[in-house]
GUKOL-189037 format. One line per field, with one value per atom (N, C-alpha, C): residue number from 0; residue in three letters; atom name; y, z, x. Coordinates in steps of 0.2 Angstrom, whole numbers. Layout:
N
pos c(NUM,...);
code c(Ala,...);
site c(CA,...);
y c(Y,...);
z c(Z,...);
x c(X,...);
! end
This chain:
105
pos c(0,0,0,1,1,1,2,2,2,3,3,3,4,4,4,5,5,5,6,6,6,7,7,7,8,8,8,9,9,9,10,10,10,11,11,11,12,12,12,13,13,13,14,14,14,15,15,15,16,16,16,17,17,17,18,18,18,19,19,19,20,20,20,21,21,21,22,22,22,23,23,23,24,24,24,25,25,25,26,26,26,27,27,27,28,28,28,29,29,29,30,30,30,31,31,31,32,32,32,33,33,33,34,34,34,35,35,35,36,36,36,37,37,37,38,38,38,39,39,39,40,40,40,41,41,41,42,42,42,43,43,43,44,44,44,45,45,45,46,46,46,47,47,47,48,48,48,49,49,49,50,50,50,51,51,51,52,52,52,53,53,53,54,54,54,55,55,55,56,56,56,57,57,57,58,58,58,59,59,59,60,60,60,61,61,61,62,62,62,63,63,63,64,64,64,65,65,65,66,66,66,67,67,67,68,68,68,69,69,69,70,70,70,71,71,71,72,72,72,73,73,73,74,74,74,75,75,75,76,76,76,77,77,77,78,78,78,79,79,79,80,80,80,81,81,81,82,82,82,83,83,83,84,84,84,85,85,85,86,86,86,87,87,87,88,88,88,89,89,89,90,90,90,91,91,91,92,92,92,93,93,93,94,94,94,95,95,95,96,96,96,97,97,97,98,98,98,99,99,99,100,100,100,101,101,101,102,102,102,103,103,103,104,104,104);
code c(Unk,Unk,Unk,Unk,Unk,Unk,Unk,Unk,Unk,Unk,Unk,Unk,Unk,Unk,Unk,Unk,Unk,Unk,Unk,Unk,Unk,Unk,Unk,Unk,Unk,Unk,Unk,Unk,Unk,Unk,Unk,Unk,Unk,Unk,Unk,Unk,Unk,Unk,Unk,Unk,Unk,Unk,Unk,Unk,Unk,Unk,Unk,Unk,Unk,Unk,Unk,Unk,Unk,Unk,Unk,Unk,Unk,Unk,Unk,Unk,Unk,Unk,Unk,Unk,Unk,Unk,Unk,Unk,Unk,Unk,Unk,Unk,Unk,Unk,Unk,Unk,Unk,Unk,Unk,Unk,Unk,Unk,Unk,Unk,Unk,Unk,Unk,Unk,Unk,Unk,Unk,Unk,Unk,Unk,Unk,Unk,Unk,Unk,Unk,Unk,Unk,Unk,Unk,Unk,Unk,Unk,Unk,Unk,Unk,Unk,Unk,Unk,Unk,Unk,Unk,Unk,Unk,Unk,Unk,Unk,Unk,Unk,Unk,Unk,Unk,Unk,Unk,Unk,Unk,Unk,Unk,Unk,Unk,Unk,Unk,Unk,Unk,Unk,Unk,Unk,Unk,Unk,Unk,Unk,Unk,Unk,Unk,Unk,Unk,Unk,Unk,Unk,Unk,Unk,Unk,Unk,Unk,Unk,Unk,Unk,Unk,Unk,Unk,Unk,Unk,Unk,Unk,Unk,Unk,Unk,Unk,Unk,Unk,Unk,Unk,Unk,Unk,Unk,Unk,Unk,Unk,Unk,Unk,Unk,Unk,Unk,Unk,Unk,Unk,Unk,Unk,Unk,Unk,Unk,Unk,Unk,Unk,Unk,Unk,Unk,Unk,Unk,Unk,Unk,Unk,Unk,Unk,Unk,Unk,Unk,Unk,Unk,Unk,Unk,Unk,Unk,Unk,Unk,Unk,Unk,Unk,Unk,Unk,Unk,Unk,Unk,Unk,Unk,Unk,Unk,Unk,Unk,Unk,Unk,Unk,Unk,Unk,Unk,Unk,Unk,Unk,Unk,Unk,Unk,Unk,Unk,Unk,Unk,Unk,Unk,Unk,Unk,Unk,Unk,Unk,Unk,Unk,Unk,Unk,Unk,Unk,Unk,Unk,Unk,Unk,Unk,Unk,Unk,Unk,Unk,Unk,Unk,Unk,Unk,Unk,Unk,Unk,Unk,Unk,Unk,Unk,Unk,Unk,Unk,Unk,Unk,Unk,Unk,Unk,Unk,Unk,Unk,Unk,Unk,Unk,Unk,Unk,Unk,Unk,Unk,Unk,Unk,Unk,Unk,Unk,Unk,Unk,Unk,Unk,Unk,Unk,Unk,Unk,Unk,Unk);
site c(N,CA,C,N,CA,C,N,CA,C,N,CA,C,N,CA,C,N,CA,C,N,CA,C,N,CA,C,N,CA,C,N,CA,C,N,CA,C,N,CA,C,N,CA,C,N,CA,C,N,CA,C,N,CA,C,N,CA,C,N,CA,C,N,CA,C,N,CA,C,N,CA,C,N,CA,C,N,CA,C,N,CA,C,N,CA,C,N,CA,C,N,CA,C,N,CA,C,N,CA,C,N,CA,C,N,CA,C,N,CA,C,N,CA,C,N,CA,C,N,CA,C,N,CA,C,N,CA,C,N,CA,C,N,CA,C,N,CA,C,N,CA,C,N,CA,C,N,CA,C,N,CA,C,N,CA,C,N,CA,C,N,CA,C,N,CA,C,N,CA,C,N,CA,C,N,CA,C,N,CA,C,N,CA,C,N,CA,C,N,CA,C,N,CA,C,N,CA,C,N,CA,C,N,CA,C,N,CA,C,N,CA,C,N,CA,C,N,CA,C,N,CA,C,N,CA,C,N,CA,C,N,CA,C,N,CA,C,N,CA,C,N,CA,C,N,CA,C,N,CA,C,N,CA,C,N,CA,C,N,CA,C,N,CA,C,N,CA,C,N,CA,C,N,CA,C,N,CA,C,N,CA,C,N,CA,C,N,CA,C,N,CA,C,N,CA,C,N,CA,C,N,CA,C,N,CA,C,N,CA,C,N,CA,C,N,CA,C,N,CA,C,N,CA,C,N,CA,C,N,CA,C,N,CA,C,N,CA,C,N,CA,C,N,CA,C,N,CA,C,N,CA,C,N,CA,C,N,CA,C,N,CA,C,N,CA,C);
y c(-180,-173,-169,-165,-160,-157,-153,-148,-142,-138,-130,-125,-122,-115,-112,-109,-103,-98,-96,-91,-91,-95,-96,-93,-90,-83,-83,-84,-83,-77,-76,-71,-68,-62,-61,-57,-56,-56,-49,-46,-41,-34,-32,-25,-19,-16,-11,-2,-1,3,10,15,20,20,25,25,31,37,41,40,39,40,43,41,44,40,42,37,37,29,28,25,26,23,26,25,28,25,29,26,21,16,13,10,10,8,1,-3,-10,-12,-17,-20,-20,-18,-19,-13,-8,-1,1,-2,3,5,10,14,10,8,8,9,10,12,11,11,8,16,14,19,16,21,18,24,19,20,26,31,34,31,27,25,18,14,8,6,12,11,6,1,-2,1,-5,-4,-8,-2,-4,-4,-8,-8,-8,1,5,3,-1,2,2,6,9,11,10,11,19,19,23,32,30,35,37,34,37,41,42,45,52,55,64,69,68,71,67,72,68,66,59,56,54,57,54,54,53,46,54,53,58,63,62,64,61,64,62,61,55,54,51,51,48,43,36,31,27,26,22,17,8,5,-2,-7,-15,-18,-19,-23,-30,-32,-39,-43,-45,-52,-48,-53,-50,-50,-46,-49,-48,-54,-56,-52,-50,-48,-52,-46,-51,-50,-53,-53,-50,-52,-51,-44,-39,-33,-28,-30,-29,-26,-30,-26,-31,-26,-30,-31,-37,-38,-33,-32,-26,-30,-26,-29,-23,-28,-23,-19,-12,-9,-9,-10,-11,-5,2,9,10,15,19,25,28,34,37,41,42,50,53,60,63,70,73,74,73,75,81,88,93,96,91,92,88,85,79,84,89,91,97,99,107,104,99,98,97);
z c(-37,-36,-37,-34,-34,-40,-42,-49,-46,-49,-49,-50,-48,-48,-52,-57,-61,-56,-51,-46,-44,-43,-42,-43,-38,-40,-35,-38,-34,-30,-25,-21,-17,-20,-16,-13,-7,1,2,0,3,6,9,14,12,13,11,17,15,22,20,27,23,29,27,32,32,36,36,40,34,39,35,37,33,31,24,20,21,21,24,18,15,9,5,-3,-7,-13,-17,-21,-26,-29,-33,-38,-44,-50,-51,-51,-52,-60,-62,-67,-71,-66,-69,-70,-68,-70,-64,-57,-51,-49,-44,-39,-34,-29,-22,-20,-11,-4,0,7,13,15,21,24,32,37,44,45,45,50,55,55,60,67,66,72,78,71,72,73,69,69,64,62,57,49,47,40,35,30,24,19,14,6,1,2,-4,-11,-14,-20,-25,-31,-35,-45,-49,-55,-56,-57,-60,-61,-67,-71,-64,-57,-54,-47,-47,-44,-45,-41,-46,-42,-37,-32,-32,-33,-29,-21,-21,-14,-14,-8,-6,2,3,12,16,22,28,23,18,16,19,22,27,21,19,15,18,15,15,11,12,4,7,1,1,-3,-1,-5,-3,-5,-5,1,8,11,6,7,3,10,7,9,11,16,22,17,17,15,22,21,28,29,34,35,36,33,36,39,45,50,51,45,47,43,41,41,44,49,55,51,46,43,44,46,50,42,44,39,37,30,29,27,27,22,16,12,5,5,3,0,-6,-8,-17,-15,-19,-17,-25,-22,-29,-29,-22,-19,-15,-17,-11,-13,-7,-8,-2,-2,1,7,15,17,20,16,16,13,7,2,2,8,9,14,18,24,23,15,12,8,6,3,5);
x c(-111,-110,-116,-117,-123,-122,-127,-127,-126,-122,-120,-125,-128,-133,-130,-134,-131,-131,-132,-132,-125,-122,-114,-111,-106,-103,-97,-90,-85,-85,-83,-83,-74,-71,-66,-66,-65,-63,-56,-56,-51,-55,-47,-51,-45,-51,-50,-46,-41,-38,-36,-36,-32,-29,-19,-15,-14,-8,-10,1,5,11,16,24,30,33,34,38,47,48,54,60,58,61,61,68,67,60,56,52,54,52,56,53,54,50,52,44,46,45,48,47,40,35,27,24,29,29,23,26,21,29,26,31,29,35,32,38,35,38,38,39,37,35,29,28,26,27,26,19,15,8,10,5,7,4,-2,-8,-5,-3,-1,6,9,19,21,14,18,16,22,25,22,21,15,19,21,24,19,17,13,13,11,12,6,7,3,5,2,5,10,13,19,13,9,4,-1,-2,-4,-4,3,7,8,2,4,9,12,15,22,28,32,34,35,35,45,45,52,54,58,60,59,53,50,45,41,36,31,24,20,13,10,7,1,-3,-10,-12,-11,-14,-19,-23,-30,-29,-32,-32,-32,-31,-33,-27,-28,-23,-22,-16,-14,-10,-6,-1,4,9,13,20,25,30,36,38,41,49,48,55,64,67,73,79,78,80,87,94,99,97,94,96,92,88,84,80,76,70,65,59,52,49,41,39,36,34,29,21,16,10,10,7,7,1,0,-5,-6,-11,-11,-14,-13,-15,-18,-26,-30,-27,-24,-25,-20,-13,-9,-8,-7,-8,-5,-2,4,0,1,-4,-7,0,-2,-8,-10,-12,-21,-20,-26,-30,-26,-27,-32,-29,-32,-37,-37,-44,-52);
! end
C-alpha cells in the first residue's frame, strides 16, 4: 500500500443554490430544533424541503408566502405516491427572506 501525503485532504462536494418560490406548507419545528417547509421553485416548479435552524428564522413564513432562500442542495426525499406527494430535495438554508423584503434591499 502506498504511503499517504500529508497533503491529503478530504474533500466535500456540495452545491450551492438560491430559489426564489411559494411556500406550500405549514412551517414545522423538528426535533433538532430547525423549521422547515416545502417551497415550489418559481423557475423550475420544483419542490425544495427548506430547512434551517429555528434562531435563524427572522420573519414569519406561512403557506403562499413568496420567499427567497439560499443555501446547501442535499439528498432527494422521495415522494409518496398514495398521497400524491412528489419528491422534494432538501435545502439546508443560511439565508430565507420575504421576497418583498429581498426585493427592497
Amino acid at each position: 500500500m502506498p504511503p499517504v501525503s500529508k497533503d491529503s485532504t478530504m474533500t466535500n462536494i456540495f452545491s450551492l443554490i438560491r430559489i426564489d418560490g411559494t411556500v406550500i406548507s405549514v412551517p414545522a419545528l423538528t426535533h433538532d430544533n430547525l423549521v422547515e417547509f416545502v417551497v415550489v421553485d418559481d423557475s423550475s416548479r420544483a419542490e425544495f424541503l427548506v430547512r434551517l435552524p429555528r434562531t435563524e428564522l427572522g420573519t414569519e413564513v406561512s403557506i403562499g408566502s413568496h420567499v427567497r432562500a439560499t443555501g446547501a442542495e442535499g439528498w432527494i426525499v422521495p415522494g409518496r405516491a398514495w398521497l400524491g406527494e412528489s419528491s422534494r430535495t432538501i435545502l439546508e438554508a443560511h439565508d430565507v427572506q420575504l421576497r418583498e423584503y429581498a426585493f427592497a434591499a
